[in-house]
C-alpha positions in Angstrom: 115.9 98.6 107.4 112.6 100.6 108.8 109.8 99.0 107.4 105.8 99.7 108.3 103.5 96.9 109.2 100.5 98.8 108.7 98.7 98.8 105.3 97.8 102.3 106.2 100.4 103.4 105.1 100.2 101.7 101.5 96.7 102.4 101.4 93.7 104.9 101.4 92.1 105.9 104.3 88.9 105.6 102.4 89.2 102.2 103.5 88.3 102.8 107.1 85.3 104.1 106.1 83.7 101.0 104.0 84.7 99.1 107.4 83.1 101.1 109.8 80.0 101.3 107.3 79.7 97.3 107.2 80.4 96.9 111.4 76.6 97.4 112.4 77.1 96.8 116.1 79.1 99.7 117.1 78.2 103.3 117.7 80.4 106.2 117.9 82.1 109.1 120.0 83.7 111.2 118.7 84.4 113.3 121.4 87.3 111.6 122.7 89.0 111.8 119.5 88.4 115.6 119.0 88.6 116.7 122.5 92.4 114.8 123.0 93.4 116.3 119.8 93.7 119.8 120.8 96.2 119.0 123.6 99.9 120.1 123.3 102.4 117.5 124.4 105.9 117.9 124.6 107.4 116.6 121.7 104.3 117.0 119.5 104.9 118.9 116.2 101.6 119.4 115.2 100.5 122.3 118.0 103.2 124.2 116.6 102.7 123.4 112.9 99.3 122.9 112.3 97.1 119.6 111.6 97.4 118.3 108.6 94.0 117.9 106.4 93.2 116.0 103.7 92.8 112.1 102.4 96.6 111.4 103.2 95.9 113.4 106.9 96.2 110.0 109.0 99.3 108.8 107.1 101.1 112.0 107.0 100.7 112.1 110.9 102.0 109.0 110.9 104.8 109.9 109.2 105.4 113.2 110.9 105.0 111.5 114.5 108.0 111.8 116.8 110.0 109.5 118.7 108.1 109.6 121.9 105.0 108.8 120.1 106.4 105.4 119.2 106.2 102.7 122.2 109.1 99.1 121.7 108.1 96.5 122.8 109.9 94.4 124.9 111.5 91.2 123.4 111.0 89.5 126.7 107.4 89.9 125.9 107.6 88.8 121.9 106.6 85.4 121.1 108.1 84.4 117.9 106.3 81.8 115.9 107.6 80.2 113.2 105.9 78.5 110.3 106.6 77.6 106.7 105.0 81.1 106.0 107.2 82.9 107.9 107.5 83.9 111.4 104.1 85.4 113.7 105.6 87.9 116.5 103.1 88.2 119.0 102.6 90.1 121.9 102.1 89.2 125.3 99.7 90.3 127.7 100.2 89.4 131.0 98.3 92.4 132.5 94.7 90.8 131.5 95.5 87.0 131.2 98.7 86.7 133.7 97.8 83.0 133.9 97.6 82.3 130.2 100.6 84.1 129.5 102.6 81.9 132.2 101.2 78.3 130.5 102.4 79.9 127.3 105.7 80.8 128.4 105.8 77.5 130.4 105.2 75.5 127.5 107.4 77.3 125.1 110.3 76.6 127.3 109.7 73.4 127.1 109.4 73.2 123.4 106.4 71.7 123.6 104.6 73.4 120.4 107.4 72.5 118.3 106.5 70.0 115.8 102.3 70.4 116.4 99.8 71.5 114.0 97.8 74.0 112.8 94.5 71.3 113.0 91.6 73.6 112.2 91.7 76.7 110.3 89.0 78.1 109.1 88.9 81.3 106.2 88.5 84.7 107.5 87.9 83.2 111.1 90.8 81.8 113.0 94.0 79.6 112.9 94.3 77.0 115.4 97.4 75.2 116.5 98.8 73.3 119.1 97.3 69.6 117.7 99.2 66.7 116.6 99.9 65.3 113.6 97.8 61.9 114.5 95.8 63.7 117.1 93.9 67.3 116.6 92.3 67.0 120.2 96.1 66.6 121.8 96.3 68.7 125.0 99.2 69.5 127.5 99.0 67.4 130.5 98.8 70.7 132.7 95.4 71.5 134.9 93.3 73.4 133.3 93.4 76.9 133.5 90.6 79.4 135.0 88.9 81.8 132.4 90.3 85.8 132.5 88.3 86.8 129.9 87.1 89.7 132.5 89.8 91.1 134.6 88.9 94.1 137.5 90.9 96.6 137.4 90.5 99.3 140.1 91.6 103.0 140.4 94.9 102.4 142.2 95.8 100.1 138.6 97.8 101.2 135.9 95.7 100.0 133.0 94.6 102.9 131.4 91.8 101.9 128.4 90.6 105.1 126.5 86.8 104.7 126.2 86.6 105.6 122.2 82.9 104.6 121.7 80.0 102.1 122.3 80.4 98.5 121.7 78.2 95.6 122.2 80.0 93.1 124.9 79.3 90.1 122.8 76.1 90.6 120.2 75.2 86.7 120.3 75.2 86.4 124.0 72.9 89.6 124.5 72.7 93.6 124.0 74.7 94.7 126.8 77.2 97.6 125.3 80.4 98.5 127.1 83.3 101.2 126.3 85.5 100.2 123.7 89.2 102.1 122.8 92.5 100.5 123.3 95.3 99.4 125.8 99.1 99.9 124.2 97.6 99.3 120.9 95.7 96.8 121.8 92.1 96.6 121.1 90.0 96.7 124.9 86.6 96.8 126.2 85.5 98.0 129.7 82.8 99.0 131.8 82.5 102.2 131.8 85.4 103.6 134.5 83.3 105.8 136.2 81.5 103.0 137.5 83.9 102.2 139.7 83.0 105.3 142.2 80.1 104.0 142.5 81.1 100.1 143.3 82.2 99.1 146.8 85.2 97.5 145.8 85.8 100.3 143.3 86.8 98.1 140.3 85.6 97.7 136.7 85.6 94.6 134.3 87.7 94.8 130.9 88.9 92.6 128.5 90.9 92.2 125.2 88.4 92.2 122.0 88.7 89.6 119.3 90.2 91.9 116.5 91.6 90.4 113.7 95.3 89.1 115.1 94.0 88.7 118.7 95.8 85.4 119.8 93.5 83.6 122.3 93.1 80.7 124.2 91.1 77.5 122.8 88.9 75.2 124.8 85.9 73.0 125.1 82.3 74.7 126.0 83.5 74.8 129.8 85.0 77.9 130.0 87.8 77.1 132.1 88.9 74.0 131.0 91.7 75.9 128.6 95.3 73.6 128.4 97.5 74.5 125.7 95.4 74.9 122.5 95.5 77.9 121.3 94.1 80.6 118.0 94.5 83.3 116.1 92.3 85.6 114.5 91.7 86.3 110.9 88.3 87.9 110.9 86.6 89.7 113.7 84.8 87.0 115.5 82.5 89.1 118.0 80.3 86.2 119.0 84.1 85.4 121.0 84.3 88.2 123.1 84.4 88.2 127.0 83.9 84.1 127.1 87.2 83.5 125.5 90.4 84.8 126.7 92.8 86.8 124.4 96.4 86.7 125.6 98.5 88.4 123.1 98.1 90.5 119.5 99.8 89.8 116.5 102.4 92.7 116.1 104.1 91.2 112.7 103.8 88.2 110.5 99.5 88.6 110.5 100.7 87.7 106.7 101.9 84.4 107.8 98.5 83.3 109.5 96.6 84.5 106.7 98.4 81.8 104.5 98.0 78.8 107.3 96.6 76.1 104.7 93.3 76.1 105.7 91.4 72.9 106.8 89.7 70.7 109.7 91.5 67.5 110.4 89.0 64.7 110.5 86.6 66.9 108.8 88.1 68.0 105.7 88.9 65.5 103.2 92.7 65.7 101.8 93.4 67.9 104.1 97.3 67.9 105.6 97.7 70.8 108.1 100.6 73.1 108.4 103.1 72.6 111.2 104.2 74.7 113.8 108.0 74.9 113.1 109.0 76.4 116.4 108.0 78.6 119.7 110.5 81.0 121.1 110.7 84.2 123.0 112.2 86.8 121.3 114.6 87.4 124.0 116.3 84.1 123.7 117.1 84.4 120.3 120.5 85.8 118.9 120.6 89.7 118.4 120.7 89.1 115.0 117.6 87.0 114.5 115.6 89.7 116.1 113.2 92.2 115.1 113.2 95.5 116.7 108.9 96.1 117.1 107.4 99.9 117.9 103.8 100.0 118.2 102.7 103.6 117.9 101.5 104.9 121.4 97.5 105.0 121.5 98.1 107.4 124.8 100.0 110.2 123.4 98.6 113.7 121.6 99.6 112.1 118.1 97.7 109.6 118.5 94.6 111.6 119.1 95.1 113.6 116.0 95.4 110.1 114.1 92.1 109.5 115.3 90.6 112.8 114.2 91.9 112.4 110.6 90.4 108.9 110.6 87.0 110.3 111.7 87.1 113.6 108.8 87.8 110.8 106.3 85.0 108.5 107.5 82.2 111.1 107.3 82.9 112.5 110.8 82.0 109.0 112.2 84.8 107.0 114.2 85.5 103.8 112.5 84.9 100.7 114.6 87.7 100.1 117.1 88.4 96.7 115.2 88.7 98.4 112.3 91.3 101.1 113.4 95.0 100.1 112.2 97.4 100.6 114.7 100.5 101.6 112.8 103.7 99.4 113.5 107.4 100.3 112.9 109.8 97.5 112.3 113.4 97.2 112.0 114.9 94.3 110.7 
C-alpha cells in the first residue's frame, strides 16, 4: 500500500501561507522558484501539458509528478526507531556530520539505545533520548565528538544546496543572514556559493537547519563535548542553528515523536518518561518489516513548479524554507 507522509496532501495550501506570515526572520526570493520552473526536463509532464493553477496547484503536481521526480532512500541509510508510539525512520546524513553519523551507527550496533529513555521532552520543542531510567545525564563512554555544525564544501563537491531565499544564521546569536533552500529534501543553509570564487581555498560553510523533525546531536555548553545523547525536533528551534549539529531528518513516524510523553526527569514531578524500545538500521531488518521511503527530489523541474504554486498561494511570497513540506511517498 502507497501511502503519503505529507499533510499536503490532506490539507490546504492556505496553510503555508499563515506559516510563512508568522516566520518574521526570513525574507524571500522568488526568483529561484520562477526562473527553475520554466525548464523542460525529460520526464516532466507539465512543459508539455501546461501548469496547473489554482488552490490544489501544489498538490495536483504532486500527484502528477513522475517517477524520476521521486528520490528512495537507501535503507542502509534509515534509522528505525522504535517506541511505544510507533516506529521514527530517520535519515542519515553523513555528507554534513560524517562523524555523528558513525557514533550513531556505532552505537546502534551495539544496541546501546535499547532500553534508554526519552528524559526531557519538552512541547512543541524537542524530544530527547538516550538517558537512563535512574540516570537522565547517562552518556556513552566514547570521546567526545568535535562539532560539524559548519561543514566546507568546495566547488569540486557534490553537495548541491539551492539558495531559495534569505535566512538569518541563528537570530539569538546575531543578524548575520545566509542562503537558505534544501539538500535531498533536507532543509540547508550556506554561504552564499559564489563566495567561494572569491576565497583562497574556494570553499563555503553550510549546515542542516533545525526544521521541525531535524534529529541532532545533544550536549553540554561546550560545543564539542557531544557522546551519545541525542534530539529531535518538534518545533523550529532557530536559536539551535549552526552551534548544534543536525545528523539526520525524520522521513516517517514525526507522529510518533509528537506523542513522546512529555516531561523533564528530576524536574517534573510524576513524570515517567517513555522508553526507547529499540535502534536498528533499516537494512538489517527482514524485507518484510521494511518501509520502502521516496522523498520527492528538491533538484528536479517538478520540484520547481511545486515551489511556484506554493508561492501563487502564499501571496507571491515564498513560504519559509522550514515551513515548505517536502512530500514523502511510502510503501508499506
Amino acid at each position: 500500500m502507497i501511502r503519503y507522509a505529507s499533510a499536503l496532501l490532506t490539507a490546504s495550501v492556505s496553510a503555508f501561507a499563515l506559516a510563512a506570515a508568522a516566520c518574521a526572520d526570513a525574507s524571500t526570493d522568488t526568483r529561484t522558484a520562477d526562473t527553475a520552473a520554466t525548464q523542460e526536463a525529460d520526464g516532466s509532464r507539465y512543459a508539455r501539458d501546461g501548469i496547473p493553477s489554482g488552490p490544489d496547484a501544489a498538490r495536483q503536481i504532486i500527484a502528477d509528478a513522475p517517477e524520476a521526480a521521486w528520490r528512495s532512500v537507501d535503507p542502509d541509510r534509515l534509522l528505525v526507531i522504535s517506541t511505544r508510539h510507533g516506529d521514527i525512520w530517520v535519515e542519515l546524513t553523513p555528507e554534513f556530520a560524517p562523524n555523528h553519523v558513525a557514533r550513531i551507527r556505532d552505537l546502534v550496533g551495539e544496541g546501546f539505545y535499547d532500553g534508554k529513555v526519552w528524559h526531557r521532552v519538552i512541547r512543541d520543542f524537542m524530544a530527547q533520548g538516550g538517558g537512563a531510567s535512574d540516570n537522565p545525564a547517562l552518556a556513552a563512554d566514547r570521546p567526545t565528538l568535535q562539532a560539524e555544525f559548519m561543514i566546507s564544501r568546495g566547488l569540486d563537491t557534490n553537495i548541491t544546496i539551492s539558495e531559495l531565499q534569505d535566512r538569518a544564521i541563528n537570530p539569538r546569536e546575531s543578524s548575520t543572514r545566509a542562503r537558505a533552500g534544501f539538500w535531498n529534501g533536507i532543509p540547508a543553509s550556506t554561504i552564499p556559493f559564489a563566495q567561494a570564487a572569491i576565497r583562497a581555498d574556494g570553499q563555503v560553510e553550510s549546515w542542516l537547519l533545525h526544521c521541525r523533525g531535524a534529529a541532532a546531536m545533544a550536549r553540554t555548553n561546550d560545543p564539542n563535548s557531544a557522546r551519545s545523547q541525542f534530539y529531535i525536533t518538534t518545533g523550529h528551534p532557530a536559536h539551535l542553528e549552526a552551534v548544534y549539529t543536525v545528523w539526520g531528518r525524520v522521513r516517517a513516524g514525526q507522529d510518533a515523536v509528537d506523542a513522546i510523553r512529555v516531561g523533564t526527569m528530576g524536574e517534573t514531578m510524576g513524570f515517567r518518561p517513555d522508553f526507547i524500545m529499540s535502534m536498528r538500521m533499516a537494512s538489517e531488518l527482514p524485507a518484510g518489516d521494511r518501509l520502502s521511503i521516496e522523498v520527492f527530489d528538491t533538484n528536479t523541474p517538478d520540484f520547481a513548479l511545486y515551489l511556484q504554486a506554493l508561492q501563487a498561494a502564499n501571496n507571491d511570497r515564498l513560504p519559509d524554507v522550514c515551513d515548505i513540506e517536502i512530500p514523502v511517498r511510502i510503501t508499506e
